[in-house]
C-alpha positions in Angstrom: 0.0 0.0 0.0 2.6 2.2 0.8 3.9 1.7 -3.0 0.7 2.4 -4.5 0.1 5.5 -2.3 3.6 7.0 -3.7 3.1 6.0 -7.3 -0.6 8.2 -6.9 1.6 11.0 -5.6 4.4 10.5 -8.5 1.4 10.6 -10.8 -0.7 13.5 -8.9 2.5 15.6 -9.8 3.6 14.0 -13.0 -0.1 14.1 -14.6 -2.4 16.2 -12.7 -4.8 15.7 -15.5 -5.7 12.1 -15.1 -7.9 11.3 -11.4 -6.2 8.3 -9.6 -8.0 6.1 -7.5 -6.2 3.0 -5.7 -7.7 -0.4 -5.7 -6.1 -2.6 -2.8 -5.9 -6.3 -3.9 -4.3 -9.3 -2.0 -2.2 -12.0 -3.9 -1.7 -15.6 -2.8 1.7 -14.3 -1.6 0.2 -11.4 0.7 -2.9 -14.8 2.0 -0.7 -17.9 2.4 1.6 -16.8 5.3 2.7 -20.2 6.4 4.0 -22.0 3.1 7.7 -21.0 1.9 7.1 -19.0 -1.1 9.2 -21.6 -2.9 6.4 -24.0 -2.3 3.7 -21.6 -3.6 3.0 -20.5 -7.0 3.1 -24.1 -8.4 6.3 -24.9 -6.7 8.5 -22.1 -7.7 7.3 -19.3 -6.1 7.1 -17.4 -9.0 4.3 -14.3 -9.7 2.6 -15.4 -5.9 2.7 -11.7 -5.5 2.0 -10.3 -8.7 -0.2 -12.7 -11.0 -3.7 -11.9 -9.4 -2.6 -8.0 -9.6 -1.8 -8.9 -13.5 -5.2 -10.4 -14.0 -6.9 -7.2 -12.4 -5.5 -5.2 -15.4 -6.5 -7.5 -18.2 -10.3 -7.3 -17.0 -9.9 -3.8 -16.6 -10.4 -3.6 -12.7 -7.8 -1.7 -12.6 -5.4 0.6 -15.6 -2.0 0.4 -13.6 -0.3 -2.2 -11.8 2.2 -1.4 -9.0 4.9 -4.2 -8.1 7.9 -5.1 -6.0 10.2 -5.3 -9.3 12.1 -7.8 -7.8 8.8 -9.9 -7.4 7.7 -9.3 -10.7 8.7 -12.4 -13.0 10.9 -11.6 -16.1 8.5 -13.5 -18.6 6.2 -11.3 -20.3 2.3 -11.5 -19.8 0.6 -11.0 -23.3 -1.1 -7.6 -23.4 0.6 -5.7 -20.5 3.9 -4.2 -20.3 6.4 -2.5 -17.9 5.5 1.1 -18.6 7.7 2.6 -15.7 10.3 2.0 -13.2 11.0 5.1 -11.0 14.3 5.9 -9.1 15.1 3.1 -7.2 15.4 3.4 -3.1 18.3 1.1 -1.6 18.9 -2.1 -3.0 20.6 -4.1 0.1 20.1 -6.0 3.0 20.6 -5.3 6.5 20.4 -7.7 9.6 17.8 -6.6 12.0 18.2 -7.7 16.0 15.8 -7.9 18.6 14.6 -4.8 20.2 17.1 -3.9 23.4 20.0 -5.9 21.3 20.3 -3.4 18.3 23.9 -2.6 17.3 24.2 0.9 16.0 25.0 0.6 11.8 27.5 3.0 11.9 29.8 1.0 13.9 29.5 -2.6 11.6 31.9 -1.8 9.3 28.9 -3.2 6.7 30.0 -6.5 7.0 28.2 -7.7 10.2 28.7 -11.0 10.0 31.9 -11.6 8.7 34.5 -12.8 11.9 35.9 -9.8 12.7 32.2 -8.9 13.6 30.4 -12.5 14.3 29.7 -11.3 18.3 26.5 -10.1 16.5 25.2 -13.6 16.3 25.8 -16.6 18.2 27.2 -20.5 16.7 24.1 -21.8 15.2 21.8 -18.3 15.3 18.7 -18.7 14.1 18.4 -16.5 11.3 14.5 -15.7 9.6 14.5 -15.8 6.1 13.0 -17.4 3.2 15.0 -15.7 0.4 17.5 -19.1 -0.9 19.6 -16.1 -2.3 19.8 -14.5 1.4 20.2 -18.2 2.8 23.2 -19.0 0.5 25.1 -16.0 0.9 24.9 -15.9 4.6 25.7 -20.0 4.6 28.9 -19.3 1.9 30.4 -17.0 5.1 28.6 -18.6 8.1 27.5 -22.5 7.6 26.9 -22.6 11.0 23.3 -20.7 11.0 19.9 -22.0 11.3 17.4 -20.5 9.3 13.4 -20.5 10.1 10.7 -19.8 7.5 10.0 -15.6 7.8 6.5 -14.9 6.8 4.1 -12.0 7.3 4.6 -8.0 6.5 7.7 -6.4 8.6 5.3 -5.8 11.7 4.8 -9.3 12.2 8.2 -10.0 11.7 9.7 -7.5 13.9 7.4 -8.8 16.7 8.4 -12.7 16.2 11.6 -11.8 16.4 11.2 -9.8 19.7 9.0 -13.0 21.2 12.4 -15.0 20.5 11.0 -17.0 17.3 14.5 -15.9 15.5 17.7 -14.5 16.9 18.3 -11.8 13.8 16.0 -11.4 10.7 17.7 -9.9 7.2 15.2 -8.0 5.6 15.3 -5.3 2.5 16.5 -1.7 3.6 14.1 -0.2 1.4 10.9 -1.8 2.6 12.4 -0.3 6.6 13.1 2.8 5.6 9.9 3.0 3.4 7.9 2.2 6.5 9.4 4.7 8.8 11.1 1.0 10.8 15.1 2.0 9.6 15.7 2.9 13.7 15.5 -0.9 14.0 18.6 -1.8 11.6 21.1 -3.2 13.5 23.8 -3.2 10.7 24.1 -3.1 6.5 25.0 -6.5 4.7 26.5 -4.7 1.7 28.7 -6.3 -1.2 30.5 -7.8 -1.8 29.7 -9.9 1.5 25.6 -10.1 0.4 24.4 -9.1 -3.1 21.3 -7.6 -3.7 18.1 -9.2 -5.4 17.3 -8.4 -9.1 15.6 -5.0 -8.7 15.7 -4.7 -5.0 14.6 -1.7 -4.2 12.6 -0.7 -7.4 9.3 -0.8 -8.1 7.9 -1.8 -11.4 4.3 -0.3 -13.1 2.4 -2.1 -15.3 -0.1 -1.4 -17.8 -2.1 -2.8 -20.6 0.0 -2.1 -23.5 -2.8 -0.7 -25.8 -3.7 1.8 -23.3 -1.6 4.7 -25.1 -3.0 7.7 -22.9 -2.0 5.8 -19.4 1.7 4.5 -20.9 2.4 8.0 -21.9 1.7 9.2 -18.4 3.5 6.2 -16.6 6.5 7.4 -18.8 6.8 10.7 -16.9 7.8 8.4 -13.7 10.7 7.0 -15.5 14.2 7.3 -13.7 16.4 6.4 -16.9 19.6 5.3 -14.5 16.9 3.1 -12.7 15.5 1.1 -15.4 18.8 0.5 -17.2 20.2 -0.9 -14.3 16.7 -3.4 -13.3 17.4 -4.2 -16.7 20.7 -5.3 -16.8 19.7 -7.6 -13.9 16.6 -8.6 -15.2 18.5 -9.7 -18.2 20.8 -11.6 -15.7 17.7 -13.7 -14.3 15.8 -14.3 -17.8 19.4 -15.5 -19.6 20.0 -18.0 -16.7 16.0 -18.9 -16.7 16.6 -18.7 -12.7 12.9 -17.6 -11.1 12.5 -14.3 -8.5 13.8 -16.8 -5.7 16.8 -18.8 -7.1 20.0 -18.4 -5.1 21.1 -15.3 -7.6 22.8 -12.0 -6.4 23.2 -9.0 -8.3 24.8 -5.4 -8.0 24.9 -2.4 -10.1 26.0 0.9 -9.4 27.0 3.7 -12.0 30.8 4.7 -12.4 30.6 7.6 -15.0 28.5 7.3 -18.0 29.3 3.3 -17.3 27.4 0.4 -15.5 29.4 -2.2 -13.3 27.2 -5.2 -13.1 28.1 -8.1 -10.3 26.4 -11.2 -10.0 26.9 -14.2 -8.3 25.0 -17.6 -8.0 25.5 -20.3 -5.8 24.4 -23.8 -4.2 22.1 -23.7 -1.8 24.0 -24.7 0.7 26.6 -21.9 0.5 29.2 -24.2 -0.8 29.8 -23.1 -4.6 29.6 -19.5 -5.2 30.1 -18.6 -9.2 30.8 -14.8 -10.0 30.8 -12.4 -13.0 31.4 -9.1 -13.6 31.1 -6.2 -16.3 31.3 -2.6 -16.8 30.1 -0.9 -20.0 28.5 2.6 -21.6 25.0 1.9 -21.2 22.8 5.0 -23.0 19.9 3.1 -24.3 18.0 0.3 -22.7 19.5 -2.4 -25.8 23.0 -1.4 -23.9 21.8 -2.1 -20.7 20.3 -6.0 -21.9 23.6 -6.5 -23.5 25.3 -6.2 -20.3 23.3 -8.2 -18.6 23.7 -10.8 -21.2 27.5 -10.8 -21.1 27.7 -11.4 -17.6 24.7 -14.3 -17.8 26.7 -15.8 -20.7 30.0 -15.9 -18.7 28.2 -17.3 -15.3 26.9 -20.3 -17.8 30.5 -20.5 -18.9 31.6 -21.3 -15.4 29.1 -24.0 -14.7 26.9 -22.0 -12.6 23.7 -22.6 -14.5 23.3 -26.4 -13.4 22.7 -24.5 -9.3 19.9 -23.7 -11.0 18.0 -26.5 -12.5 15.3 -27.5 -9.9 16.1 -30.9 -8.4 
């Protein structure tokens, strides 16, 4: 809700001519809250938080569709298209304590859980999280932690985690800060210890893609660094045919006129970690896929593709 409510705003200022009325829905994703979202969505996990949303804009319950880019699936849905991506809030991680035990960020160094700063969690913490990328990355530096299925929205989270259901949760930065919760960081996991999701941090607007009047509106809310870097990564996750949730990392950041693009994949157990990156003038949204292609193309070169086939 909170996304929706600052997309109306973007638009109120963007296109004061067009009236905008939000239409809450719930997905399967937002309902089920005791399944691992791997298990949902036919077993992958896939568009559990974005497919009934996409279905409200084909039957014209609603004209624009506002997602979690990194939830939104890579494959196309016939008659819609991505008709915005706006600037992007923070794309990382950060390791949340219980109330009373929160360790000011400032003094982590940003890698909280590497040894020179593992007093944060104890030998075999239990960690909440159902992300296998967030899994995977932690077990690659720690394969001592326990993790425990994290469902619910943040509030819910926050207060398991203060009844003692986990001993740390890792949660996005920009969902926090978004929801006025960033006093309750305990410390940053930045890169290169953790990589980001593809399109943390963004958000992604949909629209029916013969709707010309509401496309051209959308396009005011475009943030041109934004989108070529979500899709970069998004060309990452489609040239590896890895879903939202496969144990895939990513991290761009603009050096210049050029885009570095990191990614890394790895087993789920931590074990294997497989990296690639690029850097490359990206001015037009074919530069930006090419770069993500390149460093998709050299991860498959490695091997790194078969972590990815579903057993």
């Amino acid at each position: 809700m909170w996304q929706a409510e600052h997309v109306r705003e973007l638009l109120k200022s963007a296109a004061p001519e067009r009236a905008v009325e939000i239409v809450p829905l719930s997905t399967i994703g937002d309902r089920d809250k005791t399944k691992a979202l791997t298990r949902l969505g036919g077993g992958s996990g896939t568009g559990v938080f974005t497919r009934e949303i996409q279905a409200a804009l084909i039957d014209g319950r609603a004209d624009v569709a506002v997602h979690s880019l990194k939830d939104l699936p890579t494959e196309p849905v016939d008659g819609l298209t991505l008709a915005a991506v706006p600037q992007r809030g923070s794309m990382f991680d950060v390791l949340v304590l219980p109330e009373g035990r929160t360790q000011n960020a400032e003094s982590s160094g940003g890698e909280s859980l590497l040894p020179s700063a593992s007093c944060l969690l104890p030998t075999a913490a239990r960690i909440g999280s159902g992300s296998p990328r967030r899994r995977a990355q932690l077990l690659h530096h720690r394969p001592d932690l326990q993790f425990v299925e994290a469902r619910g929205n943040v509030e819910t989270r926050l207060r398991k985690l203060d009844e003692g259901q986990f001993d740390a949760l890792v949660l996005a930065e920009a969902g926090l800060t978004r929801l006025e919760f960033s006093g309750r960081i305990s410390a940053p996991l930045r890169p290169p210890f953790m990589l980001p999701a593809v399109g943390q941090g963004a958000l992604g607007i949909e629209c029916r893609s013969d709707d010309e009047s509401t496309r051209e509106a959308l396009a005011r809310l475009i943030d041109r660094v934004t989108l070529h870097a979500v899709l970069a990564e998004r060309t990452v996750l489609s040239t590896l045919r890895a879903g939202c949730h496969a144990p895939l990392g990513v991290w761009t950041r603009l050096e210049g006129e050029a885009l570095r693009l990191t990614a890394v994949v790895l087993s789920l157990d931590g074990v294997q970690r497989f990296e690639s990156e690029r850097i490359a003038s990206v001015v037009s949204n074919g530069d930006a896929v090419e770069l993500g292609r390149a460093v998709a193309e050299d991860l498959v070169a490695q091997g790194a593709a078969a972590l990815l086939v579903s057993p």
